[in-house]
N, CA and C atoms as a LAMMPS dump frame, in Angstrom:
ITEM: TIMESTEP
0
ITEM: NUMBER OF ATOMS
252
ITEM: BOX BOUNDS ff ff ff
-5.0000000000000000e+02 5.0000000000000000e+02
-5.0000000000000000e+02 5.0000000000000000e+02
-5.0000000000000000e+02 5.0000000000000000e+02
ITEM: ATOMS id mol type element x y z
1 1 1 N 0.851 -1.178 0
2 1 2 C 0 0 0
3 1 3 C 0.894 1.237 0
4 2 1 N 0.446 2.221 -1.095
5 2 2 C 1.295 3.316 -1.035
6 2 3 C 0.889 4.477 0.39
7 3 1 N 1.235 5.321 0.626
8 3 2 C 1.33 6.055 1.535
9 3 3 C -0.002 7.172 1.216
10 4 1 N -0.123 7.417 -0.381
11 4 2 C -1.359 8.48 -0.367
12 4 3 C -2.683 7.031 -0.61
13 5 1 N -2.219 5.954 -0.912
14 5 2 C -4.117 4.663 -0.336
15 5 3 C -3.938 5.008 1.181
16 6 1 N -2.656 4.353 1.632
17 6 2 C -3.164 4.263 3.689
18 6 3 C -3.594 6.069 4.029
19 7 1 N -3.21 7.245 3.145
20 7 2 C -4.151 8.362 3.717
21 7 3 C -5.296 8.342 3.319
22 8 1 N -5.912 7.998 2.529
23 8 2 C -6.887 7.658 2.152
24 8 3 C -8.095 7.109 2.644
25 9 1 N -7.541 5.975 2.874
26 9 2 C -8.052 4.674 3.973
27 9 3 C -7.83 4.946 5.6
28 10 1 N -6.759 6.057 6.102
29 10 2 C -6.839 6.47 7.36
30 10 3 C -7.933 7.664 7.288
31 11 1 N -8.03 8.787 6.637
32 11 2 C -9.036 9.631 6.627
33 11 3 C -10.881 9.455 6.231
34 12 1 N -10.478 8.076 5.731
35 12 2 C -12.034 7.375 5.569
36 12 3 C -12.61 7.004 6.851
37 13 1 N -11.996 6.177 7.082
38 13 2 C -11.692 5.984 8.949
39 13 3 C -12.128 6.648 10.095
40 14 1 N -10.537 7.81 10.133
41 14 2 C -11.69 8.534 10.78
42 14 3 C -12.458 9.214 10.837
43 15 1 N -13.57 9.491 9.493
44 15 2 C -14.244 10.234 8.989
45 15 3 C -15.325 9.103 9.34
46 16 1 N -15.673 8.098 8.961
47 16 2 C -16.331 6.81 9.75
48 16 3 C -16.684 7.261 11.04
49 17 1 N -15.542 7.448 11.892
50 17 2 C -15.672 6.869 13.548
51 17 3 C -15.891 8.246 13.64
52 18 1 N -15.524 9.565 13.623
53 18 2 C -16.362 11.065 13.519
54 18 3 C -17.034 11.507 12.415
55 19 1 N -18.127 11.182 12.271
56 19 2 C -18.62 12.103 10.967
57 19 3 C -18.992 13.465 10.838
58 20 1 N -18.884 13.841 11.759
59 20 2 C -19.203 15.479 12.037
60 20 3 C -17.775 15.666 11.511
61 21 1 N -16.466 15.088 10.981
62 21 2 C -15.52 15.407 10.873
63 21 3 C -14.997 15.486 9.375
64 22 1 N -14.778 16.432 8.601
65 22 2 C -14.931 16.498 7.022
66 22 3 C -13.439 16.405 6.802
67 23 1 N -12.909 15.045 5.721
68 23 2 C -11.373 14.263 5.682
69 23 3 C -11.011 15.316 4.985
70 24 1 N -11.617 16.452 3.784
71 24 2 C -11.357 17.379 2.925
72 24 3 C -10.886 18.559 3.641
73 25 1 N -11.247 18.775 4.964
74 25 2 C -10.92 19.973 5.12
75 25 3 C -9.852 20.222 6.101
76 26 1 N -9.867 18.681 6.972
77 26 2 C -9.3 18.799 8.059
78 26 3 C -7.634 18.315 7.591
79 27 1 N -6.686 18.47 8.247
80 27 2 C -5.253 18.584 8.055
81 27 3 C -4.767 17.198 8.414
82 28 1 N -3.732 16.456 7.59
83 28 2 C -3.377 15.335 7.774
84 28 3 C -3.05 15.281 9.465
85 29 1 N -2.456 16.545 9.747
86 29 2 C -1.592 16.807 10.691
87 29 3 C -2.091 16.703 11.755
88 30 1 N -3.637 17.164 11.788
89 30 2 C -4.378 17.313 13.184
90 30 3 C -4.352 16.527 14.113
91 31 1 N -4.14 16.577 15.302
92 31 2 C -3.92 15.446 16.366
93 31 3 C -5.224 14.846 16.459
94 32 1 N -5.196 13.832 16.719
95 32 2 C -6.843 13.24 16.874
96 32 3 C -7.334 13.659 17.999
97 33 1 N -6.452 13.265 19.108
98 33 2 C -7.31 13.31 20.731
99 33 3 C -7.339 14.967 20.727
100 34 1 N -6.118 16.002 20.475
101 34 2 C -6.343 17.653 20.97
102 34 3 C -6.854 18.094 19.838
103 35 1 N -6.36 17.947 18.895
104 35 2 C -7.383 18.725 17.733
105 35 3 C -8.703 18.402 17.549
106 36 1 N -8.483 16.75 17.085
107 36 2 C -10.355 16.845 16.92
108 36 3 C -11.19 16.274 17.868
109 37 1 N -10.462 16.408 18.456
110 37 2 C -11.33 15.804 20.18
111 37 3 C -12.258 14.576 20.198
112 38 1 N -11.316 13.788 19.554
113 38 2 C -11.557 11.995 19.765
114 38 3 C -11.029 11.59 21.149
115 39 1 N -12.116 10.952 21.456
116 39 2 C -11.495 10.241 23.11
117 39 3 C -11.363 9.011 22.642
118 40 1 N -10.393 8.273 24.262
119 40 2 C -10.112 6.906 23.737
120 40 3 C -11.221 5.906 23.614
121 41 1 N -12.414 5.858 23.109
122 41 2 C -13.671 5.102 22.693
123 41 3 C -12.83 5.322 21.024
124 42 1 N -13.363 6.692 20.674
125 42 2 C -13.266 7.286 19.312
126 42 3 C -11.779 6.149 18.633
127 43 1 N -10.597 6.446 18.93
128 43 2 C -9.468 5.712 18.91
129 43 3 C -9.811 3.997 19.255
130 44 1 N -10.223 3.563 19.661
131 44 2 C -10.421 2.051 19.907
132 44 3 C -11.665 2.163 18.262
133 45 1 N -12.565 2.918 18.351
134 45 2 C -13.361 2.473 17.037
135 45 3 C -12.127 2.427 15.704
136 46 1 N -11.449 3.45 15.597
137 46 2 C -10.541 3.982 14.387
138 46 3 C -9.468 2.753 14.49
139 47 1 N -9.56 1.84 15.649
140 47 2 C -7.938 0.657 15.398
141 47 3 C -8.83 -0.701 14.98
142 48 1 N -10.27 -0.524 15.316
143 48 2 C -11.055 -1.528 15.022
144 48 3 C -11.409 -1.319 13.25
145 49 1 N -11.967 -0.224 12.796
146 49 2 C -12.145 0.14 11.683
147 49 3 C -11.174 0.22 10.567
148 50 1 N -9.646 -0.113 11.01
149 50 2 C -8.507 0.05 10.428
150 50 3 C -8.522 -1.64 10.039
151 51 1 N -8.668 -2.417 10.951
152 51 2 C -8.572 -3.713 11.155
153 51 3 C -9.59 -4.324 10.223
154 52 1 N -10.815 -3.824 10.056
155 52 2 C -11.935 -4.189 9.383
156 52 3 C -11.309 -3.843 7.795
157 53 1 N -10.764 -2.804 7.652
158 53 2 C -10.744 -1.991 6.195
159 53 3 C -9.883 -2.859 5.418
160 54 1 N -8.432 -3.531 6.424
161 54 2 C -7.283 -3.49 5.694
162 54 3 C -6.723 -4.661 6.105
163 55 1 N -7.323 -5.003 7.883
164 55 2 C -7.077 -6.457 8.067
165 55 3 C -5.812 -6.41 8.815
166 56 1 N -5.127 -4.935 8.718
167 56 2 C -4.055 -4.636 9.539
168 56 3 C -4.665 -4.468 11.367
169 57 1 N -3.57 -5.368 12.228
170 57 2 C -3.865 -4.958 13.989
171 57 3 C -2.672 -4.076 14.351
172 58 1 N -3.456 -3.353 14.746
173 58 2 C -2.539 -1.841 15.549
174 58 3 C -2.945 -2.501 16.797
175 59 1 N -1.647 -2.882 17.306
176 59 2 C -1.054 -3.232 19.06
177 59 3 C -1.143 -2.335 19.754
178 60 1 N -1.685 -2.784 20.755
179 60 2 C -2.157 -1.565 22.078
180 60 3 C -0.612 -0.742 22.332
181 61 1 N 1.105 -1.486 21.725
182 61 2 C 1.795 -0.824 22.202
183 61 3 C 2.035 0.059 21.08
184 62 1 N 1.861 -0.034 20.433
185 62 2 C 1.414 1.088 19.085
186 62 3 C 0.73 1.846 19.299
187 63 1 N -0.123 2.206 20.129
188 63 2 C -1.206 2.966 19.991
189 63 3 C -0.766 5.169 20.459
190 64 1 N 0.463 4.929 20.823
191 64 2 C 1.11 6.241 20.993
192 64 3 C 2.121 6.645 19.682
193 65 1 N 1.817 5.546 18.746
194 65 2 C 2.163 5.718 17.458
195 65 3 C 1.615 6.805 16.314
196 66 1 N -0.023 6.432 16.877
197 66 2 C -0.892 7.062 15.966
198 66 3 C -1.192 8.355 16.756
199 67 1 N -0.651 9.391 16.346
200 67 2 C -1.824 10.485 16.801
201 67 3 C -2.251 11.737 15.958
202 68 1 N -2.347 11.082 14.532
203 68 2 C -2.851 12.039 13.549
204 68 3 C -3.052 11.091 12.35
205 69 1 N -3.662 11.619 11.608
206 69 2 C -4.424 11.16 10.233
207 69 3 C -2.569 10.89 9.214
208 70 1 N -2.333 11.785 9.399
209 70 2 C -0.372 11.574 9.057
210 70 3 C 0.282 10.063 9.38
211 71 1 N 0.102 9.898 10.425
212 71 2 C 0.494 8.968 11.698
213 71 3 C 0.162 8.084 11.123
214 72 1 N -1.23 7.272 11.125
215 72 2 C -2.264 6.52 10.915
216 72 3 C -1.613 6.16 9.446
217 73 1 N -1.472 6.805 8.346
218 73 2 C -1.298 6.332 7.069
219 73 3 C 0.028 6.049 7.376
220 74 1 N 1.347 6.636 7.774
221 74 2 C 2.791 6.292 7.388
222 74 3 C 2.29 4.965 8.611
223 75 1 N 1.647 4.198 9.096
224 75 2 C 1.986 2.844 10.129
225 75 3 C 0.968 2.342 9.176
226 76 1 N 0.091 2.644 8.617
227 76 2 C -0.469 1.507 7.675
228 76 3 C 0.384 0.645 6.414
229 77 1 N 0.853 2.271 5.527
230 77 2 C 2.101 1.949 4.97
231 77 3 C 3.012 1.08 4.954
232 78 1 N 3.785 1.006 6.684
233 78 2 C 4.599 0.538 6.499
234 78 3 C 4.322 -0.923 7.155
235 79 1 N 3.112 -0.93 8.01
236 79 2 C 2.849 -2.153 7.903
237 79 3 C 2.368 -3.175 6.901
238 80 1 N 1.795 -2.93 6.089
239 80 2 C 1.913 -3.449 4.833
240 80 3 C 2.963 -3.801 3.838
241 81 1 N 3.662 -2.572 3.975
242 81 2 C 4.823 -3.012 3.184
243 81 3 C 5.537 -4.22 3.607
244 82 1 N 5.379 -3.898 4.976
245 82 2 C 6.316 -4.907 5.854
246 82 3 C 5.41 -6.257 5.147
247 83 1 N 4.191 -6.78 4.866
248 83 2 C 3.994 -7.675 4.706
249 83 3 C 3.398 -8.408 3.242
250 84 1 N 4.322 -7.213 2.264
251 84 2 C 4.247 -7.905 0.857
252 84 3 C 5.336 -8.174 0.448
């Protein structure tokens, strides 16, 4: 998976698990929990919905990995890569 599918597939995501949240406008960059004010429910839906999409598991010790739509695609990326 290239890096602009896993943004793709990360901003679908969490556009899924917030829909009040528009993937067009908002910044790869935005932190999930301070910017768009996802709590850890919101984040447990987005590692479940990642898992559903792509079949990839984000490890609970991963989980200070992800903290932006940025984040989310370069660990999809490279977990994938890692496994083609």
């Amino acid at each position: 998976m290239t890096n602009e599918q896993a943004q793709t597939i990360a901003a679908k995501v969490v556009a899924a698990v917030a829909p009040d949240i528009d993937p067009g406008t908002v910044e790869v960059s935005a932190r999930l929990r301070e910017d768009l004010d996802l709590d850890s429910l919101d984040f447990l839906n987005i590692v479940e919905a990642v898992h559903d999409e792509t079949g990839v598991d984000i490890p609970e010790a991963d989980y200070p990995l992800i903290t932006s739509i940025a984040t989310l695609a370069s660990y999809l990326a490279g977990r994938t890569a890692a496994h083609t």
